[in-house]
C-alpha positions in Angstrom: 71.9 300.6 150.9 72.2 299.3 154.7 70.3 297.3 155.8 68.3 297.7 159.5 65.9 296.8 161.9 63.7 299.1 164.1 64.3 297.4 167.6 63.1 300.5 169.7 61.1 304.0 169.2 60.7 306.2 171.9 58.0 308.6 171.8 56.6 311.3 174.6 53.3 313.7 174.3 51.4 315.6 176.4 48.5 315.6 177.8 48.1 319.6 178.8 46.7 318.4 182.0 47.9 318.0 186.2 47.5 314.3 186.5 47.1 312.8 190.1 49.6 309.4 190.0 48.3 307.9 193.3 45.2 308.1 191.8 46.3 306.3 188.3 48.3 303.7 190.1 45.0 302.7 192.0 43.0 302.6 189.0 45.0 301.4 186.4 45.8 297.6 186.5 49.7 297.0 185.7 50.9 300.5 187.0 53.9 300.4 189.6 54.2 304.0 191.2 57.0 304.4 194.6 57.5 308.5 194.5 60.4 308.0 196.8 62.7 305.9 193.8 61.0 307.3 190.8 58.4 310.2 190.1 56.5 308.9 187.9 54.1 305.9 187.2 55.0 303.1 184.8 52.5 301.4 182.9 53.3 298.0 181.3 50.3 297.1 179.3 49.1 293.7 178.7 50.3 291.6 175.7 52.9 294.4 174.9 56.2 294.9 174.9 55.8 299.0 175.3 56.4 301.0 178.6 55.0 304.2 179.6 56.1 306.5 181.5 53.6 309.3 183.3 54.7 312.3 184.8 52.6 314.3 186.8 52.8 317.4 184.6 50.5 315.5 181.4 53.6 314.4 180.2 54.0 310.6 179.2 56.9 308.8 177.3 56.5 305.5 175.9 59.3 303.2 175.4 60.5 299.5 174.1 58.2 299.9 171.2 58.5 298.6 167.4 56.3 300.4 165.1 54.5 303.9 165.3 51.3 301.6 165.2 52.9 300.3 168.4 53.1 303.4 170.2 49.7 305.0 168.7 47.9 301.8 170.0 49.6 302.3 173.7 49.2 305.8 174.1 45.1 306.1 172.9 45.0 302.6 175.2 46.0 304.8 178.2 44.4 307.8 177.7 41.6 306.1 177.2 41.5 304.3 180.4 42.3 307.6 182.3 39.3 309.1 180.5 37.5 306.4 181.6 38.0 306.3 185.2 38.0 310.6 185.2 41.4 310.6 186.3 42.3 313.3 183.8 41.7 317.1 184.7 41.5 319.0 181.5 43.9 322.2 180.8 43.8 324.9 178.7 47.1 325.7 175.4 48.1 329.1 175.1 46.7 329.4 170.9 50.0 330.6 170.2 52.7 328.3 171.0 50.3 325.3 172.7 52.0 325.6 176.2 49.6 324.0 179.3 48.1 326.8 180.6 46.2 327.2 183.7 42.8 328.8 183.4 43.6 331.8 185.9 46.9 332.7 183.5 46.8 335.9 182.1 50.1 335.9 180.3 51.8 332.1 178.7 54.9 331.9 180.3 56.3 329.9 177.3 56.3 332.7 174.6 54.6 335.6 176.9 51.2 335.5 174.5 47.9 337.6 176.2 45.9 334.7 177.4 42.7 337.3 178.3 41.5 340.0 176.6 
């Protein structure tokens, strides 16, 4: 058997939800946000290793992690703070597929499920 060693996992998710990053850069201590070199905020948390990476679509990516404990602890550590401080708008999922949706959608423009009856 070979032998090896985890040295990085990347993991993304999604949040289903417009996030304003002005607003999360303010907010959040350790954030670094310039929109004209990158579009997203990076978060470097205290005491860790890990990066993440949020997009202003709900979409985050963490990074430089080395254990799934690692990036669960990072990822609830940042919602959380953006639950905190109300910086996250809720969104709805298509039930189908689990595409973002927004509320006024009829049809999901992931799969094309009825979204109203």
């Amino acid at each position: 058997m070979t032998n090896y060693t985890i040295e990085n996992i990347m993991a993304s998710m999604n949040l289903n939800t417009k996030l304003k990053l002005r607003e999360i850069s303010e907010n959040i201590e350790n954030t670094e946000y310039n929109p004209d070199n990158f579009p997203g905020v990076i978060w470097r948390p205290k005491n860790n290793y890990g990066v993440v990476i949020i997009m202003d679509d709900g979409r985050m990516m963490c990074t430089n992690t080395r254990s799934m404990d690692d990036v669960d602890s990072i990822f609830e550590r940042v919602t959380k703070m953006m639950e905190e401080k109300g910086l996250i708008t809720p969104r709805l999922s298509c039930p189908s597929c689990g595409a973002a949706v927004d509320g006024e959608d009829v049809v999901c423009i992931e799969c094309g499920n009825l979204l109203q009856g």
